[in-house]
C-alpha positions as a Markdown table, in Angstrom:
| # | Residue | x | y | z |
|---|---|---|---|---|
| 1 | Unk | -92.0 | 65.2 | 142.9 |
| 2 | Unk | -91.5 | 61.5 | 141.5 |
| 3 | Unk | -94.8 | 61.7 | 139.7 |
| 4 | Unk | -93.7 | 64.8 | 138.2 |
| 5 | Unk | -90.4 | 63.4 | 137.1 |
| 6 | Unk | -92.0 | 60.2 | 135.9 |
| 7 | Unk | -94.6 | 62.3 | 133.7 |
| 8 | Unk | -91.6 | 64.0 | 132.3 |
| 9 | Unk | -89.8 | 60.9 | 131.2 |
| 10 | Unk | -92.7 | 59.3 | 129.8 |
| 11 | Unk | -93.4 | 62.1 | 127.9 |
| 12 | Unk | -89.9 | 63.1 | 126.1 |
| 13 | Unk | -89.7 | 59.2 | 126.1 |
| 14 | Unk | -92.5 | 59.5 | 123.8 |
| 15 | Unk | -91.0 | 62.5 | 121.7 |
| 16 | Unk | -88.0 | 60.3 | 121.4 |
| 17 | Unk | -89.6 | 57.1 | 120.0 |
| 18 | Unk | -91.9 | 59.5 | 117.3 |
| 19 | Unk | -88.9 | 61.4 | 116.2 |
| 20 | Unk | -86.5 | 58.3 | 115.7 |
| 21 | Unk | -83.9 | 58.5 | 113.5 |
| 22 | Unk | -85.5 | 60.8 | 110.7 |
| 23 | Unk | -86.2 | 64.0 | 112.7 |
| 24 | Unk | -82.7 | 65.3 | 113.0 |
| 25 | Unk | -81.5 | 64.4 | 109.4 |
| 26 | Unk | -84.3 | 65.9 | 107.9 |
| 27 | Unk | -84.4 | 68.5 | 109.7 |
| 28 | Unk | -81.0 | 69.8 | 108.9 |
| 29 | Unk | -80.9 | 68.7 | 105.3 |
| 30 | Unk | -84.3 | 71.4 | 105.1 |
| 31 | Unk | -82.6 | 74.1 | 107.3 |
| 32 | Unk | -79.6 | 74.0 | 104.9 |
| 33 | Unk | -81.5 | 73.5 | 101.7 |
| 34 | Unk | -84.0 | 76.8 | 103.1 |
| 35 | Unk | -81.5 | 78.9 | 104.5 |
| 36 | Unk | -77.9 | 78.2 | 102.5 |
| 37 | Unk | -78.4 | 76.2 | 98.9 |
| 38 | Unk | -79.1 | 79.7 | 97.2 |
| 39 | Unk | -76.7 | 81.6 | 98.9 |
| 40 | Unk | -74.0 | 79.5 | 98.1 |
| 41 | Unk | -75.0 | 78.7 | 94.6 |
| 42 | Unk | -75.2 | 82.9 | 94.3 |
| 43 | Unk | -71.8 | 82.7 | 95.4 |
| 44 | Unk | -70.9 | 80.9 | 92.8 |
| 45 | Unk | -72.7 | 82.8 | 90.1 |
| 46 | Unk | -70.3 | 85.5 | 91.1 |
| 47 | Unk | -67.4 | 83.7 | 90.4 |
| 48 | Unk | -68.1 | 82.6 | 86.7 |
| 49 | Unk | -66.3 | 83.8 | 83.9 |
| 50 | Unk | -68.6 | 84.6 | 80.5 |
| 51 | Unk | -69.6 | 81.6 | 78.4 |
| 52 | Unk | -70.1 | 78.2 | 78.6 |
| 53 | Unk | -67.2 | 77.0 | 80.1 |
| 54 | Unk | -67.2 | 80.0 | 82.5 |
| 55 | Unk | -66.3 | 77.8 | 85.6 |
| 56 | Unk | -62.4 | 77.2 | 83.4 |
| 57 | Unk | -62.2 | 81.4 | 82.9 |
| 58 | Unk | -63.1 | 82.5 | 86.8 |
| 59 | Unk | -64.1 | 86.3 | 86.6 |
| 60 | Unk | -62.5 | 89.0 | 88.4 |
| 61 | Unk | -64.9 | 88.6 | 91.4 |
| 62 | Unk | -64.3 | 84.9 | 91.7 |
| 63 | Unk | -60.0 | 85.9 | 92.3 |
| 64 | Unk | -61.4 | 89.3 | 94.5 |
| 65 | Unk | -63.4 | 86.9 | 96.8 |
| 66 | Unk | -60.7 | 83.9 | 97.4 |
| 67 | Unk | -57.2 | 85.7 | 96.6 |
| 68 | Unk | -57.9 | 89.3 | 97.5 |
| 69 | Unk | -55.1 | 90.4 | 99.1 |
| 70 | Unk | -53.1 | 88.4 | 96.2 |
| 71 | Unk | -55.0 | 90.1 | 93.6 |
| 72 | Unk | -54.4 | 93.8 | 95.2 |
| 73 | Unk | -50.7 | 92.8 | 94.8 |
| 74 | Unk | -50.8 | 91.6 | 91.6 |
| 75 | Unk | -52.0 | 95.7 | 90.4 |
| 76 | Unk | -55.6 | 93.6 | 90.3 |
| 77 | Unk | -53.8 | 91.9 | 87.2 |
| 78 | Unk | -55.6 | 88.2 | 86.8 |
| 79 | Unk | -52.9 | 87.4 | 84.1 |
| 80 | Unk | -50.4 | 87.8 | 87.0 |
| 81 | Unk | -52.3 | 84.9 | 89.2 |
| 82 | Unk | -50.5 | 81.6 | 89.1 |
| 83 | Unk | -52.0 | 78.1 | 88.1 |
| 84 | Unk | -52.7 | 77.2 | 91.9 |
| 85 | Unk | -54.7 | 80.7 | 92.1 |
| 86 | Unk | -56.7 | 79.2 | 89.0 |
| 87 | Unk | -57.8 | 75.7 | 90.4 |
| 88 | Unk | -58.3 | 76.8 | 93.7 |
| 89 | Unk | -60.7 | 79.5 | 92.6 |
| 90 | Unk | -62.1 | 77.0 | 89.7 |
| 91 | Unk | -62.0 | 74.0 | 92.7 |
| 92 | Unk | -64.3 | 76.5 | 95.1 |
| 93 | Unk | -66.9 | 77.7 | 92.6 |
| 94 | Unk | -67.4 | 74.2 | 91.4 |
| 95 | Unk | -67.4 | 73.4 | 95.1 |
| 96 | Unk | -70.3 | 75.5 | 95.8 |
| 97 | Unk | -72.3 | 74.2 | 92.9 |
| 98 | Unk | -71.8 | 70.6 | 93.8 |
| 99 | Unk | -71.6 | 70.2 | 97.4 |
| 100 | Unk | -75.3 | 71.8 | 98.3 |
| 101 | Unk | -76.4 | 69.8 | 95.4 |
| 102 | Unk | -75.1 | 66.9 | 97.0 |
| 103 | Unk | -77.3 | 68.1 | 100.3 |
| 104 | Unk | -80.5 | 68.7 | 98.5 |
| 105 | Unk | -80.5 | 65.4 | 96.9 |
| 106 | Unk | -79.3 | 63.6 | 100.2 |
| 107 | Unk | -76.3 | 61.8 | 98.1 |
| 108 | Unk | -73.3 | 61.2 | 99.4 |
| 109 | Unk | -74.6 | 63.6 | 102.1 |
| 110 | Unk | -72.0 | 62.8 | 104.7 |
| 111 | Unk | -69.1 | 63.7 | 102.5 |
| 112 | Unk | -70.6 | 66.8 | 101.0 |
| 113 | Unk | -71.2 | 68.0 | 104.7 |
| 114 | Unk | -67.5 | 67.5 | 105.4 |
| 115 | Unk | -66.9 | 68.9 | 102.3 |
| 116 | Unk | -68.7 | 71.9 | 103.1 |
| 117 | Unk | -67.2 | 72.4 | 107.4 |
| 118 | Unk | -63.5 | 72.4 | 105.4 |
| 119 | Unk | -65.3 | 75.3 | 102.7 |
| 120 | Unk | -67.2 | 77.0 | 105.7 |
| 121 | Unk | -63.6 | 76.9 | 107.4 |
| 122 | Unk | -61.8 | 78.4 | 104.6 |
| 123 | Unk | -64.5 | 81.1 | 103.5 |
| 124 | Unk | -64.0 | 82.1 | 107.2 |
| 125 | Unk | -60.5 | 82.0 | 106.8 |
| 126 | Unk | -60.4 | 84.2 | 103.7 |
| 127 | Unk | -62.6 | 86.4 | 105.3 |
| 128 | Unk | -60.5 | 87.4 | 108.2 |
| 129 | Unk | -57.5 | 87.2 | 107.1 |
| 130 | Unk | -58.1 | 88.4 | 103.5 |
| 131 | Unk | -60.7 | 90.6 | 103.6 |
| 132 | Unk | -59.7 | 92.1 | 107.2 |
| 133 | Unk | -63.2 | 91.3 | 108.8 |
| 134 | Unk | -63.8 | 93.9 | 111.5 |
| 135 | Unk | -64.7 | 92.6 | 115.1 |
| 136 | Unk | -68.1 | 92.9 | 114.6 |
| 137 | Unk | -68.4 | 91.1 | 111.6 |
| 138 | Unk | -66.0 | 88.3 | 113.4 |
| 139 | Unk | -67.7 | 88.7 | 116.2 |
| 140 | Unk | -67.5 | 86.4 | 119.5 |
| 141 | Unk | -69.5 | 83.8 | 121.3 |
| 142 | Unk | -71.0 | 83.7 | 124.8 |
| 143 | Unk | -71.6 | 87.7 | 124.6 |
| 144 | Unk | -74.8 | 89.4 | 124.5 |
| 145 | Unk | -74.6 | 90.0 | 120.9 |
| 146 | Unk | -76.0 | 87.1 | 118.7 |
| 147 | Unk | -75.8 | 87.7 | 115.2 |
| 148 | Unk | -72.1 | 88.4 | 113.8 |
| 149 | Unk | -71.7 | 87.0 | 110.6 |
| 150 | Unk | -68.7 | 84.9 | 111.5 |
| 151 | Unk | -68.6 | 83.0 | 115.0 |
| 152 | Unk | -72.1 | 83.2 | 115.9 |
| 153 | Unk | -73.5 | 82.6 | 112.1 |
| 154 | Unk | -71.4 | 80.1 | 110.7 |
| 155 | Unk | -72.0 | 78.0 | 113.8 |
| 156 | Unk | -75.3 | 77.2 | 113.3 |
| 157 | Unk | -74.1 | 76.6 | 109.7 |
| 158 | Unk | -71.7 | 74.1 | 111.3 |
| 159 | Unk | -74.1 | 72.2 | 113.8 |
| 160 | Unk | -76.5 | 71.9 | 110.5 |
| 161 | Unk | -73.5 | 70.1 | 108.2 |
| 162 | Unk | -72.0 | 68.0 | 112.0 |
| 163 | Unk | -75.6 | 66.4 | 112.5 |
| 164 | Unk | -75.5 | 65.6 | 108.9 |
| 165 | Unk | -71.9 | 64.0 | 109.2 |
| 166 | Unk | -73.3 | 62.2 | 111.9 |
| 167 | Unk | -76.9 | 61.4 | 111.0 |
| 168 | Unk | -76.6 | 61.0 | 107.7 |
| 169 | Unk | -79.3 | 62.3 | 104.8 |
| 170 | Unk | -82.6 | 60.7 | 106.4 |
| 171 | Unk | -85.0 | 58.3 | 104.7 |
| 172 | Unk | -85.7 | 61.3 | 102.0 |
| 173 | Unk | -82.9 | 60.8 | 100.2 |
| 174 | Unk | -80.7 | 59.1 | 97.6 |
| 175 | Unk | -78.6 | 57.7 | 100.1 |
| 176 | Unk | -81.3 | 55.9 | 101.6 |
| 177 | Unk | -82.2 | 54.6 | 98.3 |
| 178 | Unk | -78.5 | 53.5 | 97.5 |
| 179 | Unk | -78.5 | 52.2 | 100.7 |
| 180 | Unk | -81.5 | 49.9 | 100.0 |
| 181 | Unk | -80.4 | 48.5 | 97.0 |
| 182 | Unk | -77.0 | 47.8 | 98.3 |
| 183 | Unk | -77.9 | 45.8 | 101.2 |
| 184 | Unk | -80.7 | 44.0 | 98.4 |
| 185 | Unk | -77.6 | 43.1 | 96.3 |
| 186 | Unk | -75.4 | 42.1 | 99.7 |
């Protein structure tokens, strides 16, 4: 049995030692890049109002998605939505704009991965409690069913942004190169 123990150490030893420190960072910077930059920056889309400056005059979807039971009681009026209602819808959209961008680019990566558990958080939040997600949508963990669009979805989504709060961007990215430059200057 020690043989066969040994052979296994050596071996992950090995896997270890070739994956280093870039494997995980750059792993999850890809995943989310692959999997979540266009659905969030679709998101946003949504929210835009007509023109230019679109991101100052949020459209009637960006209120429905983040205030929508405050919209319903507001006769869907958007003149009746307060200031707060205004940045906090114009403070998401440009939050989904910048924060992936942030990821792809692997600058400032930790902070835009915190910045996006606190938006993942809230967008679960609004969902829930605002939108009245059913159960299965909620959905629960350690059950037999693996794909609701809540608990078992957006946890993945959080272990992606965690190892980047942890690990950092990788060597592929501007961080790395900001990083370099600084410790040149030092």
């Amino acid at each position: 049995m020690t043989p066969l123990i040994n052979l296994h150490n050596s071996v992950f030893s090995l896997v270890e030692k070739l994956a280093g420190e870039w494997l995980l960072p750059t792993l999850a910077r890809f995943t989310f890049v692959a999997v979540l930059l266009m659905y969030f920056w679709n998101s946003a889309v949504t929210k835009l109002g007509d023109g230019i400056f679109g991101i100052l005059s949020p459209s009637f979807g960006g209120y429905t998605q983040i205030w929508p039971r405050a919209i319903e009681a507001a006769g869907y009026d958007l003149s009746a939505m307060s200031w707060f209602q205004w940045l906090v819808v114009v403070a998401g959209t440009a939050a989904e704009f910048v924060l992936p961008l942030l990821i792809l680019l692997g600058l400032f990566t930790r902070l835009a991965a915190i910045g996006m558990i606190g938006f993942v958080i809230m967008q679960s939040l609004t969902d829930i409690v605002g939108h009245h997600a059913d159960a299965t949508t909620i959905g629960g963990w350690f059950d037999r069913i693996h794909d609701s669009q809540i608990m078992d979805q957006r946890l993945f989504w959080m272990a992606i942004l965690i190892t980047l709060v942890v690990k950092g961007a990788g060597p592929l990215s501007l961080d790395r190169v900001l990083a370099g430059k600084s410790t040149a200057a030092a």
